[in-house]
Residue frames relative to the residue before (quaternion, step in Angstrom):
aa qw qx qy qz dx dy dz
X 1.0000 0.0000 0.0000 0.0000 0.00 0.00 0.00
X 0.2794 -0.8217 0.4862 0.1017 3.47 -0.58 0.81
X 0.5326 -0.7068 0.3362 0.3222 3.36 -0.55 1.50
X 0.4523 -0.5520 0.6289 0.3087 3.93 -1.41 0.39
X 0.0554 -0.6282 0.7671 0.1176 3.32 -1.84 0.35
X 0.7128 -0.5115 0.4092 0.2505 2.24 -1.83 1.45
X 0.0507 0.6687 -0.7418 -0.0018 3.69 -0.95 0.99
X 0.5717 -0.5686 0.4340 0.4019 4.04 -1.11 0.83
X 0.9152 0.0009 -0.1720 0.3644 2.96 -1.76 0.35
X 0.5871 0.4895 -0.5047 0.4012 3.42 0.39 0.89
X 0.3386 -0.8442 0.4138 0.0381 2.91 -1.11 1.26
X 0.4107 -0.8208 0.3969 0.0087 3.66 -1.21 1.25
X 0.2646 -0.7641 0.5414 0.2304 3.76 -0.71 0.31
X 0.2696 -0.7338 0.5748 0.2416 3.93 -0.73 0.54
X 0.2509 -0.7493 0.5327 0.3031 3.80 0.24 1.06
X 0.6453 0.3829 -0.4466 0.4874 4.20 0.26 -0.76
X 0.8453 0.2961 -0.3304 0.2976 3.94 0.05 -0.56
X 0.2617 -0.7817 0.4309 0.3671 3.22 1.58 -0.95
X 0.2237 0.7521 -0.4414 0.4353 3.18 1.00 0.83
X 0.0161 0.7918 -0.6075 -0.0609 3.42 -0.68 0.95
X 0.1901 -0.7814 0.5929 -0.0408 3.92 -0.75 0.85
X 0.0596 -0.7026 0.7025 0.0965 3.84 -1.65 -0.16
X 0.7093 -0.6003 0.3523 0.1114 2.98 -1.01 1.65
X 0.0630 0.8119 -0.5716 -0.1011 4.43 0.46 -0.02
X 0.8648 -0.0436 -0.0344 0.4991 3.61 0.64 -1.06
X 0.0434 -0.7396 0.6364 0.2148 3.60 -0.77 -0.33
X 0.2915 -0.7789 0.5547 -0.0246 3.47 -0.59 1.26
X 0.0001 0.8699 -0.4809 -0.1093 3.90 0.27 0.78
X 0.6536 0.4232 -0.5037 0.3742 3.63 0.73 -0.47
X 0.6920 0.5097 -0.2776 0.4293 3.65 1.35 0.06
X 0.4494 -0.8283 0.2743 0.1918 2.88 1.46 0.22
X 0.5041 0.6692 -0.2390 0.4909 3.39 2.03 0.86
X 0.1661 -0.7571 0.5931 0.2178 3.40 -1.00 0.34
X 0.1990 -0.7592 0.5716 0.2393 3.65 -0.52 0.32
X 0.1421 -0.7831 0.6041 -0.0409 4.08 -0.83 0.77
X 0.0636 -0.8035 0.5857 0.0859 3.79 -0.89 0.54
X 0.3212 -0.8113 0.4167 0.2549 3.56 -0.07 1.25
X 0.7260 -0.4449 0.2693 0.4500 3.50 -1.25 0.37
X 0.5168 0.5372 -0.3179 0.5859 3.79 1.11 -0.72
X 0.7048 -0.5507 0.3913 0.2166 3.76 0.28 -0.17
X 0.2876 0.7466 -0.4660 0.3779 3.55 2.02 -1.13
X 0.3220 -0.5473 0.7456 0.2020 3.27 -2.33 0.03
X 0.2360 0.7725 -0.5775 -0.1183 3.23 -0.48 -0.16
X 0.2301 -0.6318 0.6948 0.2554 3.72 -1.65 0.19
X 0.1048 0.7297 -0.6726 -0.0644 3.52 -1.84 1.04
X 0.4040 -0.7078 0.4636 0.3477 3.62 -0.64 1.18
X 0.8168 -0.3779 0.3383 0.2748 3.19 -1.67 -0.05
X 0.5764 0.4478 -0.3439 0.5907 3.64 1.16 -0.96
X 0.7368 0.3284 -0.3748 0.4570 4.08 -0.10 -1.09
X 0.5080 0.5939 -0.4177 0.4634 4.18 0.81 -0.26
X 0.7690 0.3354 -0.2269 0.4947 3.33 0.77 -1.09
X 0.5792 0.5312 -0.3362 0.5190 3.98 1.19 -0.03
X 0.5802 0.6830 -0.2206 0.3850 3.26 1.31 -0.28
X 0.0980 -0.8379 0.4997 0.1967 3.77 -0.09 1.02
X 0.1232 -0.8917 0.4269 -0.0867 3.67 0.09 1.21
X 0.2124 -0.7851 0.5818 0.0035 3.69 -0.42 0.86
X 0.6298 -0.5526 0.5034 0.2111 3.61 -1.21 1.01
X 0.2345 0.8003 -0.5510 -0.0305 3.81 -0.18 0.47
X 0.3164 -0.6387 0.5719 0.4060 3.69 -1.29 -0.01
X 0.6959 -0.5211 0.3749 0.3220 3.08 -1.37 0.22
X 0.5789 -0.5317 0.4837 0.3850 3.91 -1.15 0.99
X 0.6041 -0.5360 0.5359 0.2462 3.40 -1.23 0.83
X 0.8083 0.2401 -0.1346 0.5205 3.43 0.74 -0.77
X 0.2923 0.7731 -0.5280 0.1953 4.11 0.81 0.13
X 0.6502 0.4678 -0.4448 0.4008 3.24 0.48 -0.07
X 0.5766 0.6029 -0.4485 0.3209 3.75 1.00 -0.22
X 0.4855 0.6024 -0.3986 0.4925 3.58 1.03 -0.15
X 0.6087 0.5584 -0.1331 0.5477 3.42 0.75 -1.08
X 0.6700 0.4719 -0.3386 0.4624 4.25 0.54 -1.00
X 0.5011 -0.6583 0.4863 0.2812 3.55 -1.37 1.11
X 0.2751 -0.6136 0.5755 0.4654 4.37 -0.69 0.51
X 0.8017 -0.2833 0.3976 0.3448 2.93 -1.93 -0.49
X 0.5060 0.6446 -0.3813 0.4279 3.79 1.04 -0.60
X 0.8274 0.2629 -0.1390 0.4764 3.98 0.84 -1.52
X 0.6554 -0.4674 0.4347 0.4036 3.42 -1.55 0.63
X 0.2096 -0.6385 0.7276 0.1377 3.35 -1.42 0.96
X 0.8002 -0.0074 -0.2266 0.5553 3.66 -0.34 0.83
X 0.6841 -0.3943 0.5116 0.3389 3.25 -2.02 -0.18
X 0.6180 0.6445 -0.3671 0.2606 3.44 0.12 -0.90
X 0.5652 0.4135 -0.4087 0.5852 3.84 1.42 -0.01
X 0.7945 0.2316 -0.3596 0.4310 3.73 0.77 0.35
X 0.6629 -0.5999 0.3447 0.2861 3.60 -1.51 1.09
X 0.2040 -0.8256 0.4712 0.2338 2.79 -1.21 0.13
X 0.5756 0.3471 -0.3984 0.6241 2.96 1.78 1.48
X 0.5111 -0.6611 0.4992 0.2291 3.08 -0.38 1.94
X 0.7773 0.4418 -0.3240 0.3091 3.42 -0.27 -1.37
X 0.5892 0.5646 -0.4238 0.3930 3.98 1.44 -0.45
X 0.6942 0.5631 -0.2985 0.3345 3.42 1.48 0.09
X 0.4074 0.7431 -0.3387 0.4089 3.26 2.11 -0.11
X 0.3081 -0.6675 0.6083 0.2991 3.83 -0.92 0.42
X 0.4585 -0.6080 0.5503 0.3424 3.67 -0.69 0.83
X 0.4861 -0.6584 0.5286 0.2255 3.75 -1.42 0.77
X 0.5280 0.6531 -0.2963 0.4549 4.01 1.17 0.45
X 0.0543 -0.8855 0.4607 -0.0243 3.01 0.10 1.36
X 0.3887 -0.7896 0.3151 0.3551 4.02 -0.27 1.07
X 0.6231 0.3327 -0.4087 0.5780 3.68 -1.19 1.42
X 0.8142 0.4519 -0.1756 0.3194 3.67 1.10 -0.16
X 0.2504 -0.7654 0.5731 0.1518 3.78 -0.42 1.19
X 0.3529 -0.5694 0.6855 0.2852 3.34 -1.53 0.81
X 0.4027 0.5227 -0.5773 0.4809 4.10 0.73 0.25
């Protein structure tokens, strides 16, 4: 069986961990692949442990993006922030008070 290379965005299965992942960068003068596991994780694996690696073609989880979806705690969109910093500054005047 002839080993896979890492090709971007395509995603892989570790047959010994069962661990499924998807390729984001591969970095060659460093000699790294970067992978994000279905849970979201980063990870980094060089080129020798990639190539020690018994790996299996996978499609993506029906649901992989849910790792990836914002909770209820974080802004879903920009639009709750300005787009004039300074409209967020508290003026330095304080009422009943002279800068004299």
């Amino acid at each position: 069986m002839a080993k896979l290379g890492p090709v971007l965005n395509n995603w892989y299965q570790d047959a010994r961990e069962d661990i499924l992942f998807e390729v984001v960068a591969i970095d060659e003068q460093e000699g790294t692949i970067e992978v994000q596991y279905y849970d979201g994780d980063v990870g980094e694996i060089d080129f020798e442990t990639w190539q020690q690696m018994v790996l299996l073609p996978a499609q993506p989880p029906e649901d992989w993006r849910n790792s990836y979806t914002l909770n209820d705690n974080e802004p879903d969109s920009d639009e709750q922030y300005s787009l004039d910093p300074l409209s967020d500054i508290e003026p330095d005047s304080f009422a009943g008070y002279d800068d004299v």
